[in-house]
Gaussian input, Z-matrix of N, CA and C with variables (Angstrom, degrees):
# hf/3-21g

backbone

0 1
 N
 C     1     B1
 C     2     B2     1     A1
 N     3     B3     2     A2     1     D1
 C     4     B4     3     A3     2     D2
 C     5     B5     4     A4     3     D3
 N     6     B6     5     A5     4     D4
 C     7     B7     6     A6     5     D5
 C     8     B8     7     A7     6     D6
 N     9     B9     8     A8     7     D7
 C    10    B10     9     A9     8     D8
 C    11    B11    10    A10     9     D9
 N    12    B12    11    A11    10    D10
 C    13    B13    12    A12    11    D11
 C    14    B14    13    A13    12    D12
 N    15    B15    14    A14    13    D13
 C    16    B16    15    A15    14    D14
 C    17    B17    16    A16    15    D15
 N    18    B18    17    A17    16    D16
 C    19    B19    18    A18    17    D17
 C    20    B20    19    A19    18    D18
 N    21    B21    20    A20    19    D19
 C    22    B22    21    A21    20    D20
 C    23    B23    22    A22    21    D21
 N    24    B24    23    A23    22    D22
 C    25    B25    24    A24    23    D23
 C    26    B26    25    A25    24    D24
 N    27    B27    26    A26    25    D25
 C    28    B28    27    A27    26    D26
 C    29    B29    28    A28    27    D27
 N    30    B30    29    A29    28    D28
 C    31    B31    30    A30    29    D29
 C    32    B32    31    A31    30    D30
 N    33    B33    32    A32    31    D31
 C    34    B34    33    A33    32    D32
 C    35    B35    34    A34    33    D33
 N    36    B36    35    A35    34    D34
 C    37    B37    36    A36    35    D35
 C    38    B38    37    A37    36    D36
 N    39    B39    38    A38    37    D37
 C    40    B40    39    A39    38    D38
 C    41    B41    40    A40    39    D39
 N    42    B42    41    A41    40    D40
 C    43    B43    42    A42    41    D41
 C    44    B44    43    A43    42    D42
 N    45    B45    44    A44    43    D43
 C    46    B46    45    A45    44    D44
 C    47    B47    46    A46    45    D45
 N    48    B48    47    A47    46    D46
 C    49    B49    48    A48    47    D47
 C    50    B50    49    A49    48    D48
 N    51    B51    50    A50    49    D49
 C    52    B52    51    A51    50    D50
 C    53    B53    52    A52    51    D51
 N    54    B54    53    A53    52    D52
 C    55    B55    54    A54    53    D53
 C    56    B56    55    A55    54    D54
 N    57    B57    56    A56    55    D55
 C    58    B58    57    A57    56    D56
 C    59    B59    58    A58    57    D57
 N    60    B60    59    A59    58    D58
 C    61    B61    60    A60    59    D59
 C    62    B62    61    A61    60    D60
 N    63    B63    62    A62    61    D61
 C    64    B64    63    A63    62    D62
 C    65    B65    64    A64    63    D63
 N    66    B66    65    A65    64    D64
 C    67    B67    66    A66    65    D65
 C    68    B68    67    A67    66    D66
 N    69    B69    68    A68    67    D67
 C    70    B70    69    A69    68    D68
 C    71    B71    70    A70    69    D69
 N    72    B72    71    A71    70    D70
 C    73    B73    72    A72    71    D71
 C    74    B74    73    A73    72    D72
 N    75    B75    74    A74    73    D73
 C    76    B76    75    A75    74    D74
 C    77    B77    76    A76    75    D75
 N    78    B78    77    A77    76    D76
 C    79    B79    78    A78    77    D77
 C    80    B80    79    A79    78    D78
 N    81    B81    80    A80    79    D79
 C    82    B82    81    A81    80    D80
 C    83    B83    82    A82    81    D81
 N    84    B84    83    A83    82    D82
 C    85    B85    84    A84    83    D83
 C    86    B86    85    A85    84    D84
 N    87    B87    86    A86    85    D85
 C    88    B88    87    A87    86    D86
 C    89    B89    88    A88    87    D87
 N    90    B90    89    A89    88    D88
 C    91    B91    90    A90    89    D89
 C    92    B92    91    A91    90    D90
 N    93    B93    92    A92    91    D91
 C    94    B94    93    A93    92    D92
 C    95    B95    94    A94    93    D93
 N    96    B96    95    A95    94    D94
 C    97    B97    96    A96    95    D95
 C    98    B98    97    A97    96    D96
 N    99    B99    98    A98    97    D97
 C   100   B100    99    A99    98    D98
 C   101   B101   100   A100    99    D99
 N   102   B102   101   A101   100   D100
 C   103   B103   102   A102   101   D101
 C   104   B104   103   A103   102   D102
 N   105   B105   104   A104   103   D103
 C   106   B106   105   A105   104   D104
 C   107   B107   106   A106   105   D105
 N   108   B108   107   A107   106   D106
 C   109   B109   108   A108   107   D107
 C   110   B110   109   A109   108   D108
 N   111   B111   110   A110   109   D109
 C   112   B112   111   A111   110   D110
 C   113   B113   112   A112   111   D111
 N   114   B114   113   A113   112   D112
 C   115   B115   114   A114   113   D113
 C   116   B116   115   A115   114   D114
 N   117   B117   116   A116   115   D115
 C   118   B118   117   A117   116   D116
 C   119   B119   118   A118   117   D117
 N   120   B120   119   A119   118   D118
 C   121   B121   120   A120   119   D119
 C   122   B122   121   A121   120   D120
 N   123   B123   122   A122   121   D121
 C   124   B124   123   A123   122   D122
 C   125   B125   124   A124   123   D123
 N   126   B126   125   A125   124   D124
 C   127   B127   126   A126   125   D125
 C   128   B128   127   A127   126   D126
 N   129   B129   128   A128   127   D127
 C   130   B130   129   A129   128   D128
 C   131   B131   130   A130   129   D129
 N   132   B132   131   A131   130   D130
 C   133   B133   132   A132   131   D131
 C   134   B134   133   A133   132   D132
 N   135   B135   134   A134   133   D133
 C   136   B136   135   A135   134   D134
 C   137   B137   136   A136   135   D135
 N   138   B138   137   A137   136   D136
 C   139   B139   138   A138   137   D137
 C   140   B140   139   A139   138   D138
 N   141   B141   140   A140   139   D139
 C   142   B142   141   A141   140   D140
 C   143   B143   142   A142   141   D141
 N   144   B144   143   A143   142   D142
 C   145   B145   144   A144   143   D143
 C   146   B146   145   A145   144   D144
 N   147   B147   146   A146   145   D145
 C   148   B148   147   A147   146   D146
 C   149   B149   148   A148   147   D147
 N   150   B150   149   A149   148   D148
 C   151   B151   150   A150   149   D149
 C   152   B152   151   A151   150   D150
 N   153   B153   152   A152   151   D151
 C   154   B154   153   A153   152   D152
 C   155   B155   154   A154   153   D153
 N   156   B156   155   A155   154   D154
 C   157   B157   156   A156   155   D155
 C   158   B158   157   A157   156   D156
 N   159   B159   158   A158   157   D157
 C   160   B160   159   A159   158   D158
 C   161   B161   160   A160   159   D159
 N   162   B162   161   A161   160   D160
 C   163   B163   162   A162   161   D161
 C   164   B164   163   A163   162   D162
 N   165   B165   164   A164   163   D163
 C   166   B166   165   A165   164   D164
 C   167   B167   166   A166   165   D165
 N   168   B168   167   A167   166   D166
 C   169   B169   168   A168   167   D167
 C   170   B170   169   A169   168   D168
 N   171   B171   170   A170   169   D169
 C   172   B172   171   A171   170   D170
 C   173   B173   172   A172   171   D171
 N   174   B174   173   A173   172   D172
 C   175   B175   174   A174   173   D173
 C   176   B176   175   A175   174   D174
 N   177   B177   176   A176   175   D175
 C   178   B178   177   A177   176   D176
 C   179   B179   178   A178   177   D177
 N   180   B180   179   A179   178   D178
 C   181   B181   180   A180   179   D179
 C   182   B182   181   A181   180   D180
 N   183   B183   182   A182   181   D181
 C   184   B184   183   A183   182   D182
 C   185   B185   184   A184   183   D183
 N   186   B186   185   A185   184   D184
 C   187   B187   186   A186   185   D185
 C   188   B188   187   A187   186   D186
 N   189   B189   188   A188   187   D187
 C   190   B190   189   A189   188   D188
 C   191   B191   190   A190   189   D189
 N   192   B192   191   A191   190   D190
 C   193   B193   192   A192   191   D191
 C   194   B194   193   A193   192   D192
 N   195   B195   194   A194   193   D193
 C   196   B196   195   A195   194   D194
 C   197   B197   196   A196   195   D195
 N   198   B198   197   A197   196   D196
 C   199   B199   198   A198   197   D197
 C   200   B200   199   A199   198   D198
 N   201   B201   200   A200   199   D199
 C   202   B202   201   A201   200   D200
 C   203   B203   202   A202   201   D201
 N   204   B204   203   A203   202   D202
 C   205   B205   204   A204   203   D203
 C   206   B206   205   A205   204   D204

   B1=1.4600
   B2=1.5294
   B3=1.6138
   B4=1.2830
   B5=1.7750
   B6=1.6587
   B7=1.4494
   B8=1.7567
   B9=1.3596
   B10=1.7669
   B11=1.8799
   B12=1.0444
   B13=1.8767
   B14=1.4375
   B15=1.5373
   B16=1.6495
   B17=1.3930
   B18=1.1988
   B19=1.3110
   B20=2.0952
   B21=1.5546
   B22=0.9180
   B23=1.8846
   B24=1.1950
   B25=1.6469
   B26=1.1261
   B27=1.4102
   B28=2.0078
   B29=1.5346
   B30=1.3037
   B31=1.7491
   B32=1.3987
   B33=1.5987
   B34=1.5178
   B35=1.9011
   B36=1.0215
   B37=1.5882
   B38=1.4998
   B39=1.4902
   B40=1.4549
   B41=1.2264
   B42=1.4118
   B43=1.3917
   B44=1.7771
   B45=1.7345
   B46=1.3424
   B47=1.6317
   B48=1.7300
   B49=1.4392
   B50=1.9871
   B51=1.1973
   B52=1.5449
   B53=1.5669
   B54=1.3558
   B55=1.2676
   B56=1.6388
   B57=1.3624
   B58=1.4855
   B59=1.8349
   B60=0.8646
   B61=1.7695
   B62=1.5360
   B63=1.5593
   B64=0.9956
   B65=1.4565
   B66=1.3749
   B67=1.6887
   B68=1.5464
   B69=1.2809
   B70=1.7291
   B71=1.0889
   B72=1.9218
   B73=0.9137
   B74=1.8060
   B75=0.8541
   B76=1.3212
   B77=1.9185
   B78=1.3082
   B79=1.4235
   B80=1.7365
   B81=1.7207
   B82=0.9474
   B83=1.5310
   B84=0.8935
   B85=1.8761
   B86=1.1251
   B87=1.3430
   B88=1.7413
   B89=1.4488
   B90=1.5628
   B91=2.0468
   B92=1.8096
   B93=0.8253
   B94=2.1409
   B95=1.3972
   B96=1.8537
   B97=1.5446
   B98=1.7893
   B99=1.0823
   B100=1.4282
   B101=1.8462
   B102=1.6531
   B103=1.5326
   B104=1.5465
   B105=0.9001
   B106=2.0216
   B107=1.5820
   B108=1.3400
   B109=1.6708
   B110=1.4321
   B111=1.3320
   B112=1.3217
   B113=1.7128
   B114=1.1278
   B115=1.6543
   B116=1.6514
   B117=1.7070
   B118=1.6114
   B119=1.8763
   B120=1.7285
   B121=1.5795
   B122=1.3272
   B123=1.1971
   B124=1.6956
   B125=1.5429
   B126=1.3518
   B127=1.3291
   B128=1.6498
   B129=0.7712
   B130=1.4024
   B131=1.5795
   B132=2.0574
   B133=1.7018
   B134=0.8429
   B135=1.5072
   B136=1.4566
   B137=1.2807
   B138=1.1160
   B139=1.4767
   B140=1.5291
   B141=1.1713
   B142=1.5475
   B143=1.6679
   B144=0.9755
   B145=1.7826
   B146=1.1161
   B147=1.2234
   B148=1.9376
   B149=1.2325
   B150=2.0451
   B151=1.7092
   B152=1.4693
   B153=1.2847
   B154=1.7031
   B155=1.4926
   B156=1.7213
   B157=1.6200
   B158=1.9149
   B159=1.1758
   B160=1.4040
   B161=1.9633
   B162=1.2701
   B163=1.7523
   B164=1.7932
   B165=1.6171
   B166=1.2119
   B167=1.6308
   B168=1.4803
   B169=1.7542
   B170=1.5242
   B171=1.3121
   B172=1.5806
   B173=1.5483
   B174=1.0971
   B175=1.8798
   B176=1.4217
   B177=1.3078
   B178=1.0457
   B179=1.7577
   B180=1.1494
   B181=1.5097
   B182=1.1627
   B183=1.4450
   B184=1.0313
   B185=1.4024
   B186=1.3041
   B187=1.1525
   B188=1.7020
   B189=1.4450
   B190=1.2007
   B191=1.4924
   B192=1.5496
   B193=1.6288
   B194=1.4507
   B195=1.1653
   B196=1.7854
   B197=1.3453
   B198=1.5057
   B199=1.0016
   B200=1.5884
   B201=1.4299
   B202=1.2214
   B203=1.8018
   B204=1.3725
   B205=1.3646
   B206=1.5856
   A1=108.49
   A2=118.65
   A3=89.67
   A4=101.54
   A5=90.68
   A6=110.55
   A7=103.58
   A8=119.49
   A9=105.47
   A10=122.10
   A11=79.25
   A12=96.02
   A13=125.85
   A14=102.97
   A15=123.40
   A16=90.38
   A17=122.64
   A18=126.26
   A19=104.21
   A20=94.44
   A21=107.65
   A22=130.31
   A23=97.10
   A24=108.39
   A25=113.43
   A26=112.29
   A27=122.89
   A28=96.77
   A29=135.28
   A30=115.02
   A31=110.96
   A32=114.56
   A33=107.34
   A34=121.97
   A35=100.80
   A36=114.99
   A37=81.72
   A38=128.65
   A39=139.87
   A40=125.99
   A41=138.07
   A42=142.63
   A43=113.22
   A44=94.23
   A45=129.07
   A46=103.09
   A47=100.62
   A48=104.68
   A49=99.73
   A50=128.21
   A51=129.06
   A52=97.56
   A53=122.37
   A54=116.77
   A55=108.11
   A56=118.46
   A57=129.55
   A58=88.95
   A59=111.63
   A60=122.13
   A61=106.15
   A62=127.79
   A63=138.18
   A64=134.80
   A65=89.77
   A66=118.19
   A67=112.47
   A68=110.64
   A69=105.22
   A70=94.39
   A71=134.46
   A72=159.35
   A73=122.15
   A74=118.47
   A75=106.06
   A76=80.92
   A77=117.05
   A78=120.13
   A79=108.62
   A80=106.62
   A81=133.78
   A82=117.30
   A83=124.48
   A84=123.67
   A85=121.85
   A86=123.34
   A87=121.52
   A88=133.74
   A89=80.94
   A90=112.90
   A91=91.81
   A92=93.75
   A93=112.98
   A94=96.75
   A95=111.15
   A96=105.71
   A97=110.60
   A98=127.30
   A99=127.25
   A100=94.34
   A101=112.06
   A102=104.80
   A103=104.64
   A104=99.16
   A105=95.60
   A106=92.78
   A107=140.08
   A108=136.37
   A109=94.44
   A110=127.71
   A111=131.59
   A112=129.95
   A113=99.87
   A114=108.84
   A115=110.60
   A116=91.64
   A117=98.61
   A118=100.07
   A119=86.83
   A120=86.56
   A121=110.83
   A122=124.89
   A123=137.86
   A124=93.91
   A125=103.17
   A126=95.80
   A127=119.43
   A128=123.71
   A129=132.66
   A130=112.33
   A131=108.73
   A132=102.43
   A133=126.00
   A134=138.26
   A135=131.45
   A136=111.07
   A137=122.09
   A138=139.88
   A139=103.69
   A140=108.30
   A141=109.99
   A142=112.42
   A143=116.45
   A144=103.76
   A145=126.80
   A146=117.59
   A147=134.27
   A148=131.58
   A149=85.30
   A150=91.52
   A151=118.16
   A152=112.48
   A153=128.47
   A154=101.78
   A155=100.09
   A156=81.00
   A157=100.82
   A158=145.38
   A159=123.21
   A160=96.30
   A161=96.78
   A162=104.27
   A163=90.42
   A164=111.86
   A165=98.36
   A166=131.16
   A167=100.52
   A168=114.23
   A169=95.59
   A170=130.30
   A171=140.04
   A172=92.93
   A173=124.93
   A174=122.18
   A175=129.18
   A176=115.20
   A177=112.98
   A178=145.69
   A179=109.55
   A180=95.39
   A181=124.31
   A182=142.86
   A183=149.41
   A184=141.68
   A185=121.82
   A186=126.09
   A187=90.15
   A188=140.97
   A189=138.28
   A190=117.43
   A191=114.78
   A192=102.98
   A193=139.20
   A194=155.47
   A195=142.75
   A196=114.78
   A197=116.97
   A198=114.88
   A199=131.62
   A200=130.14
   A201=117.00
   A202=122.51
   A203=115.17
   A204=126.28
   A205=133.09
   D1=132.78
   D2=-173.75
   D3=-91.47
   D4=-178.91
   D5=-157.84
   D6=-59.19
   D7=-39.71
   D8=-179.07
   D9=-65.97
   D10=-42.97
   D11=158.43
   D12=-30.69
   D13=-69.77
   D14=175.49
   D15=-56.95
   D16=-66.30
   D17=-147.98
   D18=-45.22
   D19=-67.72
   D20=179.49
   D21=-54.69
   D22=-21.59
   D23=173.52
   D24=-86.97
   D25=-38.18
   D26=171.24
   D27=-63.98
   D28=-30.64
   D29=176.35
   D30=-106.63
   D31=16.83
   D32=175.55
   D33=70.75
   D34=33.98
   D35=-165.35
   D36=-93.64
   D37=151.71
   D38=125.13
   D39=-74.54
   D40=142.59
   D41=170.45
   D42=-24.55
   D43=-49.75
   D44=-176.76
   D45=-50.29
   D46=-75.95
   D47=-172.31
   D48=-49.61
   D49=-53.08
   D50=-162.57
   D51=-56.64
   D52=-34.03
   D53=-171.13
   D54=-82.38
   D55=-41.97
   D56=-179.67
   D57=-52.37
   D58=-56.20
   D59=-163.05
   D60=-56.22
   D61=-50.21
   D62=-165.63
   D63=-95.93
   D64=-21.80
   D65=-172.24
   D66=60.21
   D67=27.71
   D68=169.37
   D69=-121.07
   D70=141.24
   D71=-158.52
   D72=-45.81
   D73=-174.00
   D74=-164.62
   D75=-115.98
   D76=-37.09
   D77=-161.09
   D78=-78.00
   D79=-19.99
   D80=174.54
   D81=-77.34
   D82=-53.04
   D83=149.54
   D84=-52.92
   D85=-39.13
   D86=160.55
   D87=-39.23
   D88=-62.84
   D89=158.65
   D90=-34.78
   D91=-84.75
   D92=-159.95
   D93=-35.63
   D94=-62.07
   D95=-171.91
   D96=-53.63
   D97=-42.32
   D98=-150.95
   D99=-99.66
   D100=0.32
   D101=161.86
   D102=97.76
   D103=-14.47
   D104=-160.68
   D105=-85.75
   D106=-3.64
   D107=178.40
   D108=-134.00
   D109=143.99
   D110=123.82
   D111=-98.47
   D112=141.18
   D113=179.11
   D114=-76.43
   D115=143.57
   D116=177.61
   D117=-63.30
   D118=166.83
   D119=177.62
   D120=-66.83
   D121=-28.71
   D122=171.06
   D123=-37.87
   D124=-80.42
   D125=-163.13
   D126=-72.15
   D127=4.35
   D128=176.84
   D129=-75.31
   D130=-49.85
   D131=150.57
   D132=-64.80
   D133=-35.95
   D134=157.28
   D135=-20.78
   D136=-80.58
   D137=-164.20
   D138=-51.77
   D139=-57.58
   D140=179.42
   D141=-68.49
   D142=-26.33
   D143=169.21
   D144=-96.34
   D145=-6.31
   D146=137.47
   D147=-22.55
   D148=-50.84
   D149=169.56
   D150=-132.00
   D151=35.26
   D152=176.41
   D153=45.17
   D154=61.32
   D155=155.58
   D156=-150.64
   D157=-174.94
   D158=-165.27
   D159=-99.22
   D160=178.92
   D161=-169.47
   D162=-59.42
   D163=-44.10
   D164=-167.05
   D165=-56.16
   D166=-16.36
   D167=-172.99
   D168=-68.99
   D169=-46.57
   D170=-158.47
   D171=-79.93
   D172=-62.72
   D173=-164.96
   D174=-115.17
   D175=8.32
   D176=152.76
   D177=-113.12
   D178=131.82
   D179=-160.05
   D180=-81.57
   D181=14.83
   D182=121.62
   D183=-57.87
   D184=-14.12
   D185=-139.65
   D186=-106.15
   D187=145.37
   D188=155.62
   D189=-69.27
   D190=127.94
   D191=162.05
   D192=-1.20
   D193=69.39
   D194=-177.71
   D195=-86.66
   D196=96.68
   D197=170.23
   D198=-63.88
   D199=101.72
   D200=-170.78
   D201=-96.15
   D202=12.43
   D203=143.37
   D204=-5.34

């Protein structure tokens, strides 16, 4: 599974809510989860300060959650 996926299903997020939150597309996070898009690094902090946590919590698969709240 990739790492934004988990991430996002382990805190109960919808595609919907991440997209409402972030303003990048809902079809566009789909893309990313299932691999076929990657996000600029731009948007990658976007995304991650949407939901107070660092780029590494969303895409990497090692990395533990960091809440920056």
């Amino acid at each position: 599974m990739q790492p934004l996926r988990a991430w996002r299903l382990r805190e109960g997020y919808t595609l919907a809510d991440l997209s409402g939150l972030s303003g990048i597309s809902r079809s566009m996070l789909s893309r990313v989860e299932r691999g076929e898009r990657r996000l600029s690094p731009e948007k990658k902090v976007t995304l991650a300060r949407s939901v107070g946590v660092t780029v590494a919590a969303l895409f990497s698969v090692d990395s533990p959650q960091k809440v920056l709240r």
